[in-house]
Residue frames as qw, qx, qy, qz and C-alpha x, y, z in Angstrom:
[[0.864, -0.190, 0.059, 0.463, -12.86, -5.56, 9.89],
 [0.334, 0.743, 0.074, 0.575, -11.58, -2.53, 7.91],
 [0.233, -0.922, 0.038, -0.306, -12.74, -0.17, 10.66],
 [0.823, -0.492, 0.144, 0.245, -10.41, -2.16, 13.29],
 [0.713, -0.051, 0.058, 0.697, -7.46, -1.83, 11.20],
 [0.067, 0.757, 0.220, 0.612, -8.11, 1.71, 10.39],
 [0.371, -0.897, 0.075, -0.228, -7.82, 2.94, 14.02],
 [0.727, -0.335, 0.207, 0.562, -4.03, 1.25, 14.17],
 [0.612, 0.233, 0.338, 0.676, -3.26, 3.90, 11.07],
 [0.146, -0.383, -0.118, 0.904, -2.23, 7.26, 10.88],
 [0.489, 0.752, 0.192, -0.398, -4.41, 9.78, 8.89],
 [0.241, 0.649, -0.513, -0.508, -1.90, 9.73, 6.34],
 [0.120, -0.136, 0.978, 0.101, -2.32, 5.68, 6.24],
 [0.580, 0.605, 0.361, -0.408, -6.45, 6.51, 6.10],
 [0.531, 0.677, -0.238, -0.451, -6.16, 8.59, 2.89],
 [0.275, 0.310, -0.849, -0.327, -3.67, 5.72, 1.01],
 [0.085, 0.217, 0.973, 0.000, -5.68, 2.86, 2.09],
 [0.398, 0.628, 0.368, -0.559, -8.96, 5.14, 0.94],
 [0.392, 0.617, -0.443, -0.518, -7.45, 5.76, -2.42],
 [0.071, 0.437, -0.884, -0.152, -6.50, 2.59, -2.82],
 [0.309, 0.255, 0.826, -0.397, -9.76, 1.34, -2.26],
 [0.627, 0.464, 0.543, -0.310, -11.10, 2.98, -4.91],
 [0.298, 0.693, -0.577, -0.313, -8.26, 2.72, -7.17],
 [0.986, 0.166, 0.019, -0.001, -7.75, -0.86, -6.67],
 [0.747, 0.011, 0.243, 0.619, -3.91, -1.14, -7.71],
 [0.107, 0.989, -0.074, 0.073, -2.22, 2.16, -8.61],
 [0.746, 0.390, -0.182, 0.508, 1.61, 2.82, -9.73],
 [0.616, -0.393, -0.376, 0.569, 3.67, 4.44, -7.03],
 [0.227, -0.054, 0.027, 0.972, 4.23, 7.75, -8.25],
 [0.374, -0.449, -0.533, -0.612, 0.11, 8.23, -9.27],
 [0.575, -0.604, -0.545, 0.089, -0.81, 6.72, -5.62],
 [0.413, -0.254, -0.241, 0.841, 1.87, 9.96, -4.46],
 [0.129, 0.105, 0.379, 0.910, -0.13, 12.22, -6.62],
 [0.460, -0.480, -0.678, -0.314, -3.30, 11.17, -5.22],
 [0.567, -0.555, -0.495, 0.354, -2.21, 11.37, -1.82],
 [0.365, 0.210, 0.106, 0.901, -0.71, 14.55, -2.71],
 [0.175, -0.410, -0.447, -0.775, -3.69, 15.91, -3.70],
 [0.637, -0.616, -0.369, -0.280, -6.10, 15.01, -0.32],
 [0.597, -0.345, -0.481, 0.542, -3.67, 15.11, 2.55],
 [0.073, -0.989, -0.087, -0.092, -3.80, 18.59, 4.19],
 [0.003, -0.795, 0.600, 0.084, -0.23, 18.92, 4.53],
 [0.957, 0.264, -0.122, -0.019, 1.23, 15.91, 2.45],
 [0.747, -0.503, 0.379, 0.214, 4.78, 14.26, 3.43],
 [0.047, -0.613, 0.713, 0.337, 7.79, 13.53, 1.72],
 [0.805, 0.335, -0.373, -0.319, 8.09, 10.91, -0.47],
 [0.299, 0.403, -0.777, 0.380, 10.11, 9.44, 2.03],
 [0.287, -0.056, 0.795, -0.532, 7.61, 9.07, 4.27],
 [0.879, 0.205, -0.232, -0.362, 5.08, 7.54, 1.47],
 [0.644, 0.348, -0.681, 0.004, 7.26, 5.16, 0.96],
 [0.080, 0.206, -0.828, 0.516, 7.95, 4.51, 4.69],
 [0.571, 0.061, 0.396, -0.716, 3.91, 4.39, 5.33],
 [0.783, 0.261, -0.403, -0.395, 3.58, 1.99, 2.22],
 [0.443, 0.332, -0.792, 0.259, 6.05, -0.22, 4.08],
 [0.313, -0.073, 0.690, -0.648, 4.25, 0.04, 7.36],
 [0.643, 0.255, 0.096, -0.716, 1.11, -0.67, 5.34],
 [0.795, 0.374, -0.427, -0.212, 2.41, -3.91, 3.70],
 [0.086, -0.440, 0.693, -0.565, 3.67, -4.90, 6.50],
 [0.453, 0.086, 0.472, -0.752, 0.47, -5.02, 8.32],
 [0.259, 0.181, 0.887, 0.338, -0.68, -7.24, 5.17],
 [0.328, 0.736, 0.414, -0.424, -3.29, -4.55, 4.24],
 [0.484, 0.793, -0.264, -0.260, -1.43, -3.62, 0.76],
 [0.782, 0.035, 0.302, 0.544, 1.35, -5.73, -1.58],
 [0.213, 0.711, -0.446, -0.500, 3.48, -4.22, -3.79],
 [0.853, 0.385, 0.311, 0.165, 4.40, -5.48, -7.17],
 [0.371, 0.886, -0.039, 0.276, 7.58, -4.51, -8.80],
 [0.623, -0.587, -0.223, 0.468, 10.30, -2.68, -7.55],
 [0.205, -0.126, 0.161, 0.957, 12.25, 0.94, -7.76],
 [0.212, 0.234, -0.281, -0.906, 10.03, 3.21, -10.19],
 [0.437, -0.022, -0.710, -0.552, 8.09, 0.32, -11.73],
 [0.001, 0.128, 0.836, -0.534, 6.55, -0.42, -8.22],
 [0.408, -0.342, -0.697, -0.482, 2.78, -1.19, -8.40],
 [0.083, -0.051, 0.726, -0.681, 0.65, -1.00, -4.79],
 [0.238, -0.182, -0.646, -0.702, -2.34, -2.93, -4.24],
 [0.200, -0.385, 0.674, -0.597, -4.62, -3.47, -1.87],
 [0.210, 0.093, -0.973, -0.035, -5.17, -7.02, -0.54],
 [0.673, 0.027, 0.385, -0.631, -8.71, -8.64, -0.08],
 [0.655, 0.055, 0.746, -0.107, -10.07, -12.03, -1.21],
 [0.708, 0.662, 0.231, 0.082, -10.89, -10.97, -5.00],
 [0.369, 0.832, -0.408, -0.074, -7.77, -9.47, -5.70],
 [0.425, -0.438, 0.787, 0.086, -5.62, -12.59, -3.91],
 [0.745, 0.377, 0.475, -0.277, -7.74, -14.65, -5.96],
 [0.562, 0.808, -0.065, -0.162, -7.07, -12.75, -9.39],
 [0.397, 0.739, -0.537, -0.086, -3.94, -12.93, -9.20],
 [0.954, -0.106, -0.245, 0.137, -3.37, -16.96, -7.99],
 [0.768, -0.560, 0.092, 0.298, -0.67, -15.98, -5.49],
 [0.785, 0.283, 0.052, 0.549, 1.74, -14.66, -8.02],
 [0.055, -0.755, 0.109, -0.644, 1.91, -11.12, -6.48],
 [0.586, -0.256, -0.605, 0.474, 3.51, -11.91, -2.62],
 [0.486, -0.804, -0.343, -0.021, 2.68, -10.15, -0.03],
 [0.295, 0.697, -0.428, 0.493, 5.38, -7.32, 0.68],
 [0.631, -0.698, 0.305, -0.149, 5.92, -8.94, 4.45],
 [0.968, 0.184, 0.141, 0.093, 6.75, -12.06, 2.68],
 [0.521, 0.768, -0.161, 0.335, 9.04, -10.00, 0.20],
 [0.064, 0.831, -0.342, 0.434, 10.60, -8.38, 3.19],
 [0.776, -0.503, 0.337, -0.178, 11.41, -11.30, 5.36],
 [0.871, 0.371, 0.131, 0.295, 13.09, -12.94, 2.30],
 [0.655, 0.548, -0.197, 0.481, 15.21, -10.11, 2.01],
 [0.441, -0.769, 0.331, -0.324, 16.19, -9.93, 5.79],
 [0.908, -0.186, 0.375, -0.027, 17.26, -13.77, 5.54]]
């Protein structure tokens, strides 16, 4: 199932949903620092932020948090689990604040 969603996402959406695979949950500025570090020509921080949004969207990552103290994880059955639903999906988040 991975692969499928993987060929809807840019290379720059690979590498964060790679890191994030084997980071598990990573703080927003660390998960920039990562991506930093492996993209071959890395974006703005504007467009992190705009790929994290596409990417939580898509229900493949939540956030936790918000501003600075923002948290990104990424969503499968043992991490929904862990955390008994108290971490929403960021579509969720963002339909709430569209309403």
């Amino acid at each position: 199932m991975e692969d499928c969603e993987d060929e809807e996402l840019s290379a720059d959406e690979r590498i964060l949903m790679n890191i994030l695979r084997e980071q598990k949950s990573l703080a927003s500025n660390t998960l920039y620092g990562f991506y930093s570090q492996r993209a071959r020509h890395p974006k703005s921080r504007r467009s992190f932020r705009n790929y994290m949004q596409n990417l939580c969207a898509m229900g493949l990552v939540r956030n936790i948090g918000e501003k600075r103290g923002r948290v990104y994880e990424i969503v499968n059955e043992i991490l929904n689990h862990k955390h008994g639903g108290k971490a929403e999906l960021c579509r969720m988040n963002r339909s709430a604040k569209q309403n």
